[in-house]
N, C-alpha and C positions, 0 to 999 in steps of 0.2 A: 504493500500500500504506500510505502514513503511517509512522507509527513503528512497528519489528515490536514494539516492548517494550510498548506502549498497545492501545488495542482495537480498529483499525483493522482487524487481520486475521479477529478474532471478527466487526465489522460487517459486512465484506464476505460472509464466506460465508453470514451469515445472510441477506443480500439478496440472494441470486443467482436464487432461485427467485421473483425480481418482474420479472425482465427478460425481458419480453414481445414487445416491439418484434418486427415482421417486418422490417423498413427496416434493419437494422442490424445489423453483426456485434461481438462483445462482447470486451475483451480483458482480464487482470489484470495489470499492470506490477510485478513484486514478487519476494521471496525465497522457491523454491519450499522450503526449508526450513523456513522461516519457517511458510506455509501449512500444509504435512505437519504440522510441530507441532501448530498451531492446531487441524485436523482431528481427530486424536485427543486433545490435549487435551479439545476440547469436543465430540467424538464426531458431528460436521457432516460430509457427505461433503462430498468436494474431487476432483471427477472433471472433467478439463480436458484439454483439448489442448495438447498443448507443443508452440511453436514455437522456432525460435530464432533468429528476427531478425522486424522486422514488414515481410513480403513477402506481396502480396494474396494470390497462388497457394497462402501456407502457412497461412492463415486457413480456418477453417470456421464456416459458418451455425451455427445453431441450437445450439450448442455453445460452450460458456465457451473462449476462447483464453487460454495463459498464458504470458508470457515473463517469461523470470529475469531478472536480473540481477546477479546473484551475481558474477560472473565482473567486472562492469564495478566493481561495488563493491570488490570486492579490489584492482583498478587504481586504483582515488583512494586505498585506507588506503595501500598501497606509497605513492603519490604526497605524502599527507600528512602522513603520519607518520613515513617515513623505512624503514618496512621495513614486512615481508611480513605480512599477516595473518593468525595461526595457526589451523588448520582446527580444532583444539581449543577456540578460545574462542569460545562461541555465542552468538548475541543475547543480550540479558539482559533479563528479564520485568520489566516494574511498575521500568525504572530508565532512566538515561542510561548510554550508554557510546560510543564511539567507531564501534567496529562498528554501534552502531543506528543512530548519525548517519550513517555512510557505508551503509549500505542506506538509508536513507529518502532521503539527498539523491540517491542513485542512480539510484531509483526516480523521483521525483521530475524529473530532469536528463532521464530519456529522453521521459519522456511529454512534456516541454514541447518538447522538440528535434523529438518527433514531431508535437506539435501546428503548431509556428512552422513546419514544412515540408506542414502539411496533409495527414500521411498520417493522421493521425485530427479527424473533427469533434467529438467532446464528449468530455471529461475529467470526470472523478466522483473526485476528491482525497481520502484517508482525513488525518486530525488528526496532524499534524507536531507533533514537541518542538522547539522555536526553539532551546534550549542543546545541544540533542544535534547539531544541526545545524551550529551555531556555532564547533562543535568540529575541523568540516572548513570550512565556511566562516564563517570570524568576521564577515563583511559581509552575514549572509544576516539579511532584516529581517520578510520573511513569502513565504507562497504567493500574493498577488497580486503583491506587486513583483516577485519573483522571477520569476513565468509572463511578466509584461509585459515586463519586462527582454529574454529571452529572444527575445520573440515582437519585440520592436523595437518597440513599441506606444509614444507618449508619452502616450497621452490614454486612463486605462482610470478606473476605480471599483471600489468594493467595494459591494455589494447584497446586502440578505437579504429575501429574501422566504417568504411564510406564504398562508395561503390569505385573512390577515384587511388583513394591512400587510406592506407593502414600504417598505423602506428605502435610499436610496443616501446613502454619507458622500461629504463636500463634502472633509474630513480622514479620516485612518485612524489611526499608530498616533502620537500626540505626545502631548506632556504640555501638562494644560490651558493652561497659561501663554504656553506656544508657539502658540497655536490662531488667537487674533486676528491677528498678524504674516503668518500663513502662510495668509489667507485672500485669494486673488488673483479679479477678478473675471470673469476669463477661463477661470479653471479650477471656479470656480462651473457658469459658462453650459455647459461640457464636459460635465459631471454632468450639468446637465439635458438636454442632449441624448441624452448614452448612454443616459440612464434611458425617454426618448420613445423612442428603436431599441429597446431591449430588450421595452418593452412593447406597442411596435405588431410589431413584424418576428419575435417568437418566441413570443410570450403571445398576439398576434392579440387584441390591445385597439384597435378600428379609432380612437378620437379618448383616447389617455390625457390625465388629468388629474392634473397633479403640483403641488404643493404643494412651497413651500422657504421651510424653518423659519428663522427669526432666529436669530439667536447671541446678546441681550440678554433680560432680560426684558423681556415688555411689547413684544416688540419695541424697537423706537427709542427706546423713553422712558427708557432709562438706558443709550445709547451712539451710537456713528456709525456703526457696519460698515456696519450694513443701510443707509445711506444713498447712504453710499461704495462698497459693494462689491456686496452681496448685490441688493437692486434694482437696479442696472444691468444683472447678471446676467441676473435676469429680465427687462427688460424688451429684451435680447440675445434672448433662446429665442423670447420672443411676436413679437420680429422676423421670426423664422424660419416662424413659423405653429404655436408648440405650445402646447398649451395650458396656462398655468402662472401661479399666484399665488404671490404674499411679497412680503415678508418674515411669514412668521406666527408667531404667539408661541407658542413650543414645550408652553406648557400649551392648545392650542387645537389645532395641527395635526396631531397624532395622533388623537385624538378624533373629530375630522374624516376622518382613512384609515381608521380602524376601524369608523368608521359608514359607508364606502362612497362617499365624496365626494369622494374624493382616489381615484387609481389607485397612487401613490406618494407617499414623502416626501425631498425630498433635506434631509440633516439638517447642521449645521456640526461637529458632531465624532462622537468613537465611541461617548462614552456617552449624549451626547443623542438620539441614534437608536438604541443597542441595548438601553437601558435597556426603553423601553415595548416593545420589538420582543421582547427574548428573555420579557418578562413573559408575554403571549403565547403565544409561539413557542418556548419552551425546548427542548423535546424531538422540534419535528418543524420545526425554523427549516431554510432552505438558504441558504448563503452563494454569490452569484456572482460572476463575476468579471467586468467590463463591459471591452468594446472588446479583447479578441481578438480572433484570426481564428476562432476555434474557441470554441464555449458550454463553458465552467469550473465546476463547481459543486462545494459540500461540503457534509458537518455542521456545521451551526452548535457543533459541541462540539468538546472538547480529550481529548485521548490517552485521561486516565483513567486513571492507572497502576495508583491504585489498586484498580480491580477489572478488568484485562487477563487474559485466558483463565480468568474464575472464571466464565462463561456468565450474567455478569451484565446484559453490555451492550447497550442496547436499538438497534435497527439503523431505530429511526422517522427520521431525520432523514437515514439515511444512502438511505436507502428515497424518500425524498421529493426527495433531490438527483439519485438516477437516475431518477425519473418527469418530475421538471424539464429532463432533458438528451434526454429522449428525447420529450417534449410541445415540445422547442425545436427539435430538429432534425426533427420531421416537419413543424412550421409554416413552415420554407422551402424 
């Protein structure tokens, strides 16, 4: 669901009438309240099966399944807060508040608990507030560590992909400064592998071509990463049989995926790769989540508080991360 107070719940119901899949039963992990609102605020039907727990027998085809969580979100505010959550105070629209944090990390906590035990193969994640979050867990740092954590993964990525470029970070969320210290050349070579599985094993790109950006300009001509870290990297993956060039100078290698040359780019930080990537890809980007047991996908966007249940919010990207989960799981 994301956060109920952002436009998670508007995107969802606007994309339900895209899930086509025959291979697959459908589920919404969320606050059925939350939903009801949504529905009539923005006048969307929300006609769904409740279950209430996720048991195959209680599932139906061809039909949206919905489980609440409501019930389990009340059990973390009691938990964290010290007392009962009063049935009187309701989400709150376009803000933060405690209650939103505890329904979304809720929300959130079952899907990944369902995913690490495989009773679901793909996740499609609505736009999380990190402070609303924080506010039940002050050590929660995003939706990929968070999923990886969970699932007991040490070796995952973050990937956004477009129909033009594909991007996997080498880094996620630090501040520049941090960037160089924290670039291991082992954890390089992992990227480029995740990023060869994800595009040969669910994309069905039979020989990918990956590309991994320098972290200097010019490449090399004004540092040593790429000498020290970044090419041994690569020349680890090509050990392996994949196919992969770099260090390349970040004003060359995108230009390069975009023309069709590259099948990906593994980039050294976040905005070195999502800078050109959302340029692009703003409105219909998908975020993944590499080396789970289960394909993760999102919108490439944030909550949006400012325009939550005004039927403003465009559901392309949320649209584009369920035709990614459902194009990943029929290719295995």
């Amino acid at each position: 669901m994301g956060d109920p107070g952002g436009i998670g719940p508007e995107i969802i119901l606007k994309s339900l009438h895209e899930i086509t899949s025959e291979n697959s039963i459908c589920m919404i992990i969320g606050s059925e309240e939350v939903f009801r609102f949504a529905s009539e605020r923005l006048n969307i039907s929300f006609d769904v099966h409740k279950i209430p727990t996720l048991e195959c027998t209680l599932l139906k085809e061809n039909q949206i399944n919905f489980l609440d969580i409501t019930q389990e979100a009340e059990a973390l505010y009691q938990k964290v807060f010290g007392k009962a959550h009063s049935k009187s105070e309701l989400f709150s629209v376009g803000e933060i508040s405690k209650w939103n944090g505890s329904l979304a990390y809720t929300a959130l906590k079952v899907a990944a608990y369902q995913g690490a035990c495989d009773l679901i193969q793909g996740l499609v994640t609505a736009p999380l507030n990190k402070t609303a979050i924080r506010l039940v867990d002050p050590k929660f740092s995003g939706h990929t560590e968070y999923l990886a954590h969970v699932a007991r993964v040490k070796e995952f990525a973050m990937m956004f992909v477009s129909d033009k470029l594909r991007v996997t970070l080498a880094t996620i969320h630090l501040p520049l400064k941090k960037v160089s210290s924290a670039l291991k050349t082992e954890e390089i070579a992992s990227k480029i592998l995740l990023t060869h599985e994800f595009l040969k094993n669910r994309l069905k790109i039979k020989s990918p071509r990956i590309g991994v950006a320098a972290l200097n300009p010019h490449g090399s001509e004004f540092g040593t990463e790429e000498d020290e870290m970044i090419l041994p990297a690569v020349k680890e993956a090509q050990k392996k049989g994949i196919q992969v060039e770099g260090p390349l100078p970040g004003d060359q290698i995108f230009h390069e995926a975009y023309e069709g040359r590259l099948d990906a780019v593994v980039a050294m930080y976040h905005d070195q790769g999502l800078a050109p990537f959302k340029m692009i890809a703003f409105r219909t980007g998908v975020n993944v989540t590499l080396g789970l047991p289960y394909l993760r996908t999102s919108p490439d966007h944030g909550t949006a508080f400012n325009i939550a249940y005004q039927n403003k919010a465009s559901p392309a990207s949320f649209i584009e991360s369920l035709r990614l989960v459902e194009k990943g799981l029929t290719a295995v």
